[in-house]
C-alpha atoms as one frame of an Amber mdcrd trajectory, in Angstrom:
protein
   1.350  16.358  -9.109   4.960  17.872  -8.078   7.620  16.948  -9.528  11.550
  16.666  -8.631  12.520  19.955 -10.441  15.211  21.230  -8.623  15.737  18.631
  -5.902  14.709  14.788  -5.059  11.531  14.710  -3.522  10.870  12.349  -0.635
   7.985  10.228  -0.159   6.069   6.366   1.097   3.629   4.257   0.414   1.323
   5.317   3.416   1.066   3.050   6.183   2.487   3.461   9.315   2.946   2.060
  12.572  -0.401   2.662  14.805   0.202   4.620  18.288  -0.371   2.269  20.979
  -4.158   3.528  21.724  -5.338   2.401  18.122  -3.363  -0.598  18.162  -4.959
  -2.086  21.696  -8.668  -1.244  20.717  -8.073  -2.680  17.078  -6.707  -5.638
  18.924 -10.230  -5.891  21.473 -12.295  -5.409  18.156 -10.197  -8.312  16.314
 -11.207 -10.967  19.669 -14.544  -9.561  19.941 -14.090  -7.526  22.871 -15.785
  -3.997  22.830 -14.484  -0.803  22.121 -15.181   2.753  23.299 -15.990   4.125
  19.355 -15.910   7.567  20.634 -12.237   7.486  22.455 -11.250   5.322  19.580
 -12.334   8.394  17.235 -10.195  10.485  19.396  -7.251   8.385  19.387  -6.903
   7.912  15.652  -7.062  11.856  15.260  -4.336  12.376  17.648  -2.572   9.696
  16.149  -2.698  10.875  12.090  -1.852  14.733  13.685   1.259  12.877  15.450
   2.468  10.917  12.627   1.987  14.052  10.102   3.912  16.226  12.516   6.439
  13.232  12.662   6.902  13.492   8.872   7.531  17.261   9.163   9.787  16.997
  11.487  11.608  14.027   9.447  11.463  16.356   6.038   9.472  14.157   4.260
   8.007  16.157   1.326   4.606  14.120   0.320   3.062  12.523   3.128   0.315
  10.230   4.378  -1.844  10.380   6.782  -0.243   6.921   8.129  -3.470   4.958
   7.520  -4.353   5.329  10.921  -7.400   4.741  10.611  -7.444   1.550   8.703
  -7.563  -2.187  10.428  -5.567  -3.045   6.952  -4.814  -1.620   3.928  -7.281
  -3.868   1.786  -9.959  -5.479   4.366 -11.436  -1.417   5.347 -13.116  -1.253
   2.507 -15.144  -4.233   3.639 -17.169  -1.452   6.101 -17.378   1.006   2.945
 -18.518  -1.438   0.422 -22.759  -2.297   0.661 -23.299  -5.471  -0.936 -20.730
  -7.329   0.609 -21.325  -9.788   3.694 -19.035 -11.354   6.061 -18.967 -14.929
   6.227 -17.148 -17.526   8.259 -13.264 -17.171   7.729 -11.105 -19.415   6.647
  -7.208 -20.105   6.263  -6.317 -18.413   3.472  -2.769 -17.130   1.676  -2.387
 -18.589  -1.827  -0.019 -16.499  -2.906   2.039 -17.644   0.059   1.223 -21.039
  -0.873   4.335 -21.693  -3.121   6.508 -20.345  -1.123   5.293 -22.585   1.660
   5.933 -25.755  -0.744   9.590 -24.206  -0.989  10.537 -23.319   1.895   8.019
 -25.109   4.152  10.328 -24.885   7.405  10.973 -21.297   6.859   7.459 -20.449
   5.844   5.723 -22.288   8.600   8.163 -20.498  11.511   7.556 -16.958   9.980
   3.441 -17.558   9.666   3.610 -18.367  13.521   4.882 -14.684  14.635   5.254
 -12.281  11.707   1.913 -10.514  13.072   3.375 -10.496  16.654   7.470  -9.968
  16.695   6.726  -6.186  16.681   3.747  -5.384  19.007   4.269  -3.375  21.939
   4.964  -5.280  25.027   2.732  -3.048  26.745  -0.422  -5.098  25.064  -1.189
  -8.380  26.704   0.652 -10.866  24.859  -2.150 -13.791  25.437  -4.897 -11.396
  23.646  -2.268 -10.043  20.991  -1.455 -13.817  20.093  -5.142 -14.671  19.885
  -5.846 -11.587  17.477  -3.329 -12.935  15.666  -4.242 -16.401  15.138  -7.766
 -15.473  13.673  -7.702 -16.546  10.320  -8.313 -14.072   7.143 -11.613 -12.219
   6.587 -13.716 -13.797   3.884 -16.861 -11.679   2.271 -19.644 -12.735  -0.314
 -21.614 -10.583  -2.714 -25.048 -10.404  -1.372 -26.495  -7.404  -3.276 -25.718
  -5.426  -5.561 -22.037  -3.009  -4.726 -22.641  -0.049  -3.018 -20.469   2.844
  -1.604 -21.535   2.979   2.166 -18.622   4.583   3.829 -19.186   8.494   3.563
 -18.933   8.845   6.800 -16.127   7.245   7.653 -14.011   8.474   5.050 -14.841
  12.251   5.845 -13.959  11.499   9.129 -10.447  10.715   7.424 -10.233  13.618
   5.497 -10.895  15.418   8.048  -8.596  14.115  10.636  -6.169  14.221   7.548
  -7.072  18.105   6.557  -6.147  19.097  10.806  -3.227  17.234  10.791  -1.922
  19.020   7.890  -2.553  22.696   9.043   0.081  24.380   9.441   2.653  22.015
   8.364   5.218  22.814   5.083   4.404  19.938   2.869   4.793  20.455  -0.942
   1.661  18.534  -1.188  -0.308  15.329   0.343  -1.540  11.756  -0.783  -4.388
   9.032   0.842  -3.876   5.718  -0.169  -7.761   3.764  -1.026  -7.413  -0.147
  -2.270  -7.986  -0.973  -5.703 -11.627  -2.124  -7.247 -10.659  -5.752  -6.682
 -11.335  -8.137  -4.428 -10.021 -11.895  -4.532 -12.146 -13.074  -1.051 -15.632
 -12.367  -2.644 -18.049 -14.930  -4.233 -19.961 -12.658  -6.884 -21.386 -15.247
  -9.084 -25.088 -15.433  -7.556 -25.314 -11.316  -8.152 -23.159 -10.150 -11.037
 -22.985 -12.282 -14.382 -19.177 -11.796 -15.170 -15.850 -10.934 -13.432 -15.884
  -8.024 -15.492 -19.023  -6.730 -14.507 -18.636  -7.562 -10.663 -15.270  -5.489
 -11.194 -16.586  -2.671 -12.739 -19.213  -2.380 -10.185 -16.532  -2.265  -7.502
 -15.168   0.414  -9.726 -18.041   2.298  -9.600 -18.343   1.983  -5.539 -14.683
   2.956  -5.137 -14.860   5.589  -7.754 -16.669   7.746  -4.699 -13.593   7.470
  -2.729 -11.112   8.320  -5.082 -13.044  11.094  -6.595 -13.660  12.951  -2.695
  -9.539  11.984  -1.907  -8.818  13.962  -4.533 -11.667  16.798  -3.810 -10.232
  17.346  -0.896  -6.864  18.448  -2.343  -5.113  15.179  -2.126  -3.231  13.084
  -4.220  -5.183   9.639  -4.196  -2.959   6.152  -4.566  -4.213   3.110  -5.178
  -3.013   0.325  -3.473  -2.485  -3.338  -4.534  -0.822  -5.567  -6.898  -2.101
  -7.102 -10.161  -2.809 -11.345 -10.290  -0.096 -11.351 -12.367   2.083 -10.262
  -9.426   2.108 -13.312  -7.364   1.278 -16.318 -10.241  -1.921 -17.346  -8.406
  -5.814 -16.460  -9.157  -8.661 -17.193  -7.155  -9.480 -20.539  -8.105  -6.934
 -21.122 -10.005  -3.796 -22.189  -8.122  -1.872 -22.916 -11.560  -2.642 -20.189
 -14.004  -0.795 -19.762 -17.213   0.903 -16.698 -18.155  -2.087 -15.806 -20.473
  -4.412 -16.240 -17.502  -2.367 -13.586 -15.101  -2.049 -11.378 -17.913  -5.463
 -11.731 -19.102  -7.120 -11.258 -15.323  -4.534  -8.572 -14.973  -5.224  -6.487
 -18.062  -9.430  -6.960 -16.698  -8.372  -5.315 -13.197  -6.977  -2.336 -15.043
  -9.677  -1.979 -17.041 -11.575  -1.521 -13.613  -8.714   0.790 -12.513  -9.459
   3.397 -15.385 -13.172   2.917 -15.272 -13.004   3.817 -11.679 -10.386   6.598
 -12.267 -12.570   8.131 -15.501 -13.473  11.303 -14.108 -10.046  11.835 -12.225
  -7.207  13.752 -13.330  -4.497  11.548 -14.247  -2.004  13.906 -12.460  -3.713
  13.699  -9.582  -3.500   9.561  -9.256  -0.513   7.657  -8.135  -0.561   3.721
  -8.600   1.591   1.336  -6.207   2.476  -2.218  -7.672   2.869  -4.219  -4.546
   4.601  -7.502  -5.186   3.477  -8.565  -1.306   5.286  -7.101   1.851   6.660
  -9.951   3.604  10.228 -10.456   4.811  10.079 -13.764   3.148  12.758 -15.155
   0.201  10.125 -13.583  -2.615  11.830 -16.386  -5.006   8.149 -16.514  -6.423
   7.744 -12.656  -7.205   7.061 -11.932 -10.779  10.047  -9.764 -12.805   9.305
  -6.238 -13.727   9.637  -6.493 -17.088   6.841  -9.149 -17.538   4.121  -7.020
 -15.968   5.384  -3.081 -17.020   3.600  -2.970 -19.855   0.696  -3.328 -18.067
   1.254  -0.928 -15.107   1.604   1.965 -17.704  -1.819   1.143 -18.869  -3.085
   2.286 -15.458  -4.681   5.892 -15.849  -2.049   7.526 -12.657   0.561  10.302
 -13.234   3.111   8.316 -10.878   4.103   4.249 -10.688   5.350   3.190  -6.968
   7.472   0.176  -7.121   9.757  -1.988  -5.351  13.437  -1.128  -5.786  15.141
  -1.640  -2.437  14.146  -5.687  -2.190  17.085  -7.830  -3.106  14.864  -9.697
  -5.786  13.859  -6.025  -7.598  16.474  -3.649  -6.658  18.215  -4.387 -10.445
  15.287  -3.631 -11.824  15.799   0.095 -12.246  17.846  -1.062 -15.401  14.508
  -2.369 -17.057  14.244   0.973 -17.262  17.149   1.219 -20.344  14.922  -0.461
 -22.616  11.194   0.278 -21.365  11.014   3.901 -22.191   8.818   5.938 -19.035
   6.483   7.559 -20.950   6.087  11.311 -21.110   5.035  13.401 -18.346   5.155
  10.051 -15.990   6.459   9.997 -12.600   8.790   6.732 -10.911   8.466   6.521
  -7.371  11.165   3.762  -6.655  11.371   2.562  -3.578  14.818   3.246  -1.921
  14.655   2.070   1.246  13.352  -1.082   2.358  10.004  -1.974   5.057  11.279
  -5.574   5.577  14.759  -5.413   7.508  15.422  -3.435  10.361  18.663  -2.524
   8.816  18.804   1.228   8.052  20.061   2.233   4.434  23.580   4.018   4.947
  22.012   7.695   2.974  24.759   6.933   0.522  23.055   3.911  -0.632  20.230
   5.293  -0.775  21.678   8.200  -3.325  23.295   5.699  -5.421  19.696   3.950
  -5.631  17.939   7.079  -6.798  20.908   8.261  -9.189  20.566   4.841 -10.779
  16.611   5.262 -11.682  17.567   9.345 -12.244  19.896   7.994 -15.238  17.526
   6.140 -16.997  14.238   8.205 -16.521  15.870  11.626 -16.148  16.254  12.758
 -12.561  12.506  15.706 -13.060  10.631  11.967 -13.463  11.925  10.622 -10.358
  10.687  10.864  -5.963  12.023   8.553  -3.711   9.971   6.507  -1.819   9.877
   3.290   0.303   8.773  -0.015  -1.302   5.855  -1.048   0.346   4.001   0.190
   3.339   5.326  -0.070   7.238   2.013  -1.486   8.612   0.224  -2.795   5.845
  -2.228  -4.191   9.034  -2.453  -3.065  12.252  -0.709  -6.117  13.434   1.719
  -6.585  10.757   4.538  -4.246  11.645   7.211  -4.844   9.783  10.248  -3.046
  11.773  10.329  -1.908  14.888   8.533   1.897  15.208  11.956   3.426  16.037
  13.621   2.165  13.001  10.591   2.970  10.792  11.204   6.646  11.344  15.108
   5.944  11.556  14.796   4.866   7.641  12.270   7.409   7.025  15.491   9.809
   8.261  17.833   8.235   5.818  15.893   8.262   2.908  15.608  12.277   3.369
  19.407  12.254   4.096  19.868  10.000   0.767  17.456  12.471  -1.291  19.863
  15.357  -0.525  22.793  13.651  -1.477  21.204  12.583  -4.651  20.209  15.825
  -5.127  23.545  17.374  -4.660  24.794  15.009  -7.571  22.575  15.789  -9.855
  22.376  19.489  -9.553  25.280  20.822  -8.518
């Protein structure tokens, strides 16, 4: 993996906002409606060559291919995973849930038209607020876990591996979820948690292991339990329980990662992407122990939020270790506010001091369409603060080198 040697390097966490084309036959497929597969194929390949060229253009240094692809960042896996079986949805959101008995107003406002306030008015607004009421997908274990997605995932390293040619990029990453799923009943196939997770490890293990094949940088993507103080099940775990489920996922995590280069492996903690108060987000320092037990090169966390952006001094007295990476996010995916590039030097010069500025690449702190209707800011401003955060590398750069 590169490293900042002589300059700040820029990256993100990988989604993007979908081109209008993906986002109205995603939104047929979500009410039922069919789809032309074929132009949808087509459509997604323009769009991941338009939104690499975009990031060329911009200057970012380690792109994505904008998880075009993808109806969400966790729930597309569902196609690529044998074994697992749809069943009837239900409301779900339990890590929302105590934010909702704090701020119920607030919470119950936001729920009604975060997954609408930035879809294009050229998409009927009846159908996009229908897509949008349908309540979370739930699956079941129904067989034994499978990789089933070969297909579809060359078709993304392919689209990916076009889009790139003959771009300058000092290299490339594809974000793939984590071997853990909290919607899935396991118990009437696998005998533990542990070995339900490990067999997810072993499914996802295929998709890592051809990301990275392919000449990419793989990141997985998704927080631990101990992130958001709820468990499946368990509305009121302890602080043994997180830790305990936690340290079990990343147990999964290097099982799946085994035969992987660690440099080649980039880990993003999410602690969840909404615009919301986050009063209910875990501290850093209670779960960093256990992200440096992940078998990845580079960490991606939060450092532009309001609730983590001190957190680069946890940093003073947790020691990186060697030949680790710190991808801090330095610009923010939940305010249409664009970071002034001065800012967003002073953020990376602050992590730079603690973990020496070769250990540090800026980055964003979460994802700018984490769903395909769950834009965050408005497309315009997403590359606006994509701008700034190359602007704000410089500067950094200028400090701490010359």
């Amino acid at each position: 993996m590169k490293r900042s040697t002589d300059r700040i390097l820029t990256t993100h966490v990988g989604s993007l906002i979908r081109p209008l084309p993906v986002l109205k036959s995603m939104m047929d497929k979500a009410n039922g409606e069919p789809v032309d597969e074929a132009q949808l194929a087509r459509d997604v390949a323009q769009g991941v060559k338009d939104v690499v060229a975009k990031q060329a253009e911009i200057g970012i240094d380690i792109p994505s291919d904008g998880e075009i692809s993808k109806p969400s960042f966790h729930n597309y896996v569902v196609e690529r995973l044998g074994g697992l079986e749809k069943v009837p949805p239900e409301q779900r959101g339990a890590y929302y849930g105590l934010l909702t008995e704090e701020f119920p107003g607030f919470m119950k406002q936001y729920n009604a038209m975060y997954k609408t306030m930035w879809m294009p008015p050229e998409l009927d607004p009846d159908k996009v607020k229908s897509a949008a009421a349908a309540p979370m997908p739930r699956t079941r274990v129904a067989g034994p876990i499978t990789y089933a997605g070969v297909d579809a995932l060359h078709t993304d390293l392919t689209n990916y591996k076009a889009a790139l040619e003959g771009q300058d990029f000092v290299e490339a990453f594809m974000p793939s979820a984590t071997p853990a799923r909290d919607d899935a009943d396991w118990g009437d196939v696998y005998s533990s948690e542990s070995e339900y997770l490990y067999a997810l490890a072993d499914a996802m293990a295929v998709e890592y292991k051809a990301i990275v094949d392919a000449g990419f940088v793989v990141q997985l993507d998704l927080g631990l339990p101990a992130r958001n103080q709820v468990l499946p099940g368990n509305p009121n775990p302890s602080p043994e329980d997180l830790r305990r489920a936690s340290e079990r996922q990343v147990e999964a995590y290097n099982h799946a990662l085994r035969d992987i280069p660690e440099d080649r492996v980039r880990y993003h903690m999410c602690w969840g992407s909404m615009n919301t108060p986050h009063t209910t987000d875990v501290p850093l320092r209670e779960v960093v122990e256990i992200i440096l037990k992940i078998k990845a090169q580079a960490y991606v966390i939060e450092g532009a939020n309001p609730r983590h952006e001190h957190e680069w001094m946890v940093w003073k007295d947790v020691k990186l270790p060697e030949g680790k990476i710190l991808v801090p996010g330095v610009i923010s995916h939940q305010t249409n506010v664009v970071e002034h590039p001065e800012l967003i030097s002073w953020r990376i010069q602050n992590y730079a001091s603690v973990v020496g500025r070769e250990n540090v690449i800026a980055g964003t702190d979460c994802g700018f369409s984490q769903g395909w209707n769950m834009a965050r800011v408005h497309p315009e401003v997403q590359w606006a603060k994509l701008s700034a955060l190359v602007e704000g590398a410089a500067l950094a750069s200028q400090a701490l080198w010359h």
